[in-house]
C-alpha positions as CSV (number, residue, x, y, z in Angstrom):
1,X,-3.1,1.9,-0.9
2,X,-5.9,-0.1,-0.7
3,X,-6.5,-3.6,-1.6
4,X,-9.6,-5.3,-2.2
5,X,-9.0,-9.0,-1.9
6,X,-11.0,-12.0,-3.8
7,X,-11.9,-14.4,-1.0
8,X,-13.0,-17.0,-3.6
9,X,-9.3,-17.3,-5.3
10,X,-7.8,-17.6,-1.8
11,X,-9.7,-20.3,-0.7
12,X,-9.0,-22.0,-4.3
13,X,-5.4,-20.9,-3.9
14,X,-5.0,-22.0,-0.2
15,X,-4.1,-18.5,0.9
16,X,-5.3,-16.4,3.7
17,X,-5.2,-12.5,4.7
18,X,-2.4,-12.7,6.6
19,X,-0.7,-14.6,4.0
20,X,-1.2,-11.3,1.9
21,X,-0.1,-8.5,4.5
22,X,3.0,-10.5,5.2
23,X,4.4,-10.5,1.7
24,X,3.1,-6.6,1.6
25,X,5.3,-6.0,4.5
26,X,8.2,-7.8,3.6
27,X,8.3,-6.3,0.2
28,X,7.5,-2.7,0.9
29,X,9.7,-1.7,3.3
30,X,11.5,1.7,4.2
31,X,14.9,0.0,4.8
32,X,18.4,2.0,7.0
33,X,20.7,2.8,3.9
34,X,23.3,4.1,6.4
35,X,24.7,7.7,8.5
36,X,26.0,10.6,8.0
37,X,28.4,11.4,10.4
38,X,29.3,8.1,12.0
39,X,32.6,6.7,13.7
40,X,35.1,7.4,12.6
41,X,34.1,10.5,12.4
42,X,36.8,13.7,12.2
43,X,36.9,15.4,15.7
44,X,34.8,17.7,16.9
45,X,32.2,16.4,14.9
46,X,28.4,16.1,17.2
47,X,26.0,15.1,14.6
48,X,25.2,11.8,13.5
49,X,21.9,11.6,10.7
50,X,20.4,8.0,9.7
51,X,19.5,7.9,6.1
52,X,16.6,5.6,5.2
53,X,15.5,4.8,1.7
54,X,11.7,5.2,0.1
55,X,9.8,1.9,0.5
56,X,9.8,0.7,-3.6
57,X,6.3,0.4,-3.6
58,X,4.5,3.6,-4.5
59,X,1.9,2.9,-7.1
60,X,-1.5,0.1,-7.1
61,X,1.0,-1.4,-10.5
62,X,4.2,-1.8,-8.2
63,X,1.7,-3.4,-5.7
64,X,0.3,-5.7,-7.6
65,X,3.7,-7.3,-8.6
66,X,4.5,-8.2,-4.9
67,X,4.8,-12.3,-5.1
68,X,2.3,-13.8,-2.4
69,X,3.4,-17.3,-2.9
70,X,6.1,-18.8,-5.4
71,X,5.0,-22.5,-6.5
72,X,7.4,-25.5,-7.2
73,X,6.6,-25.5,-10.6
74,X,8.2,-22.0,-10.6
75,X,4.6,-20.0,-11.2
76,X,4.4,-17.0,-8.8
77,X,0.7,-15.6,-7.3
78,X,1.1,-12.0,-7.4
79,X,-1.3,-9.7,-5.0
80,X,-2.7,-8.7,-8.2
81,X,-4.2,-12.5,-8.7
82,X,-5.6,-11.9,-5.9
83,X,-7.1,-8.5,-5.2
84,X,-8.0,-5.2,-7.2
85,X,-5.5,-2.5,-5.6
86,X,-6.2,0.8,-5.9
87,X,-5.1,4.5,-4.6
88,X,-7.4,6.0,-2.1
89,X,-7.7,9.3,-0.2
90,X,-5.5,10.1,2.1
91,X,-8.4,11.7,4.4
92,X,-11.9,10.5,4.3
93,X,-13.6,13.1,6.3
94,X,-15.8,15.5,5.1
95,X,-17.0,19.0,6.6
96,X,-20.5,20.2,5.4
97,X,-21.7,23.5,5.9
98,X,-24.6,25.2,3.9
99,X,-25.0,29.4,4.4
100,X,-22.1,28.8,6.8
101,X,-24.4,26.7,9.1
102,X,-23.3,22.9,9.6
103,X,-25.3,20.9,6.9
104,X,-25.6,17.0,6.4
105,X,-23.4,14.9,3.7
106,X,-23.9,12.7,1.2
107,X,-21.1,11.3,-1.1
108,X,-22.2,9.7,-4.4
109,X,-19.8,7.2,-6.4
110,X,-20.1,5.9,-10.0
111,X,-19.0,2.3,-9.5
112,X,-15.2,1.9,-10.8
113,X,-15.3,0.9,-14.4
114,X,-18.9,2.3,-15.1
115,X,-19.7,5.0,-18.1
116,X,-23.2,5.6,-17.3
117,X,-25.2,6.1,-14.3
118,X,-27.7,2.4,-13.5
């Protein structure tokens, strides 16, 4: 996942980077959700397995719901206040080769949210 963060609305809301990767952590976690196999087990039996459940956030909307900061007047900041989240590649390197020789690279990107090349 990757989140772009607005400095300007931390500074206005007090909040720092940290502040941010903190409530990340905390709210997507992969979490024990038991064994199979464990005492008291029936004799004779030599494996024991940990189960762990998925982490719940998956997607940049389930993201953006993590709470940041939760006000006394009961208002929430949400990461998505905060910072455009988005999806990015797994893997960011690139192998060029032109008539099987090894050839330089150049990635062009349209700008999120743009229709038209400027």
């Amino acid at each position: 996942m990757r989140i772009w963060v607005k400095p300007d609305l931390l500074a206005k809301l007090g909040l720092t980077v940290p502040d941010l990767a903190r409530a990340v952590q905390q709210q997507s976690t992969v979490n024990p959700a038991g064994q199979v196999g464990a005492e008291p087990a029936p004799k004779g039996k030599e494996m024991t397995y940990t189960l762990r459940a998925q982490g719940r956030l998956q997607t940049p909307e389930e993201f953006g719901q993590v709470v940041v900061r939760s006000n006394p007047d009961g208002s929430v900041v949400r990461l998505k206040d905060v910072a455009r989240i988005e999806l990015g590649a797994q893997n960011y390197q690139q192998v060029a080769r032109f008539g099987g020789q090894p050839a330089g690279i150049i990635a062009v990107f349209r700008r999120p949210g743009r229709t038209r090349w400027q």
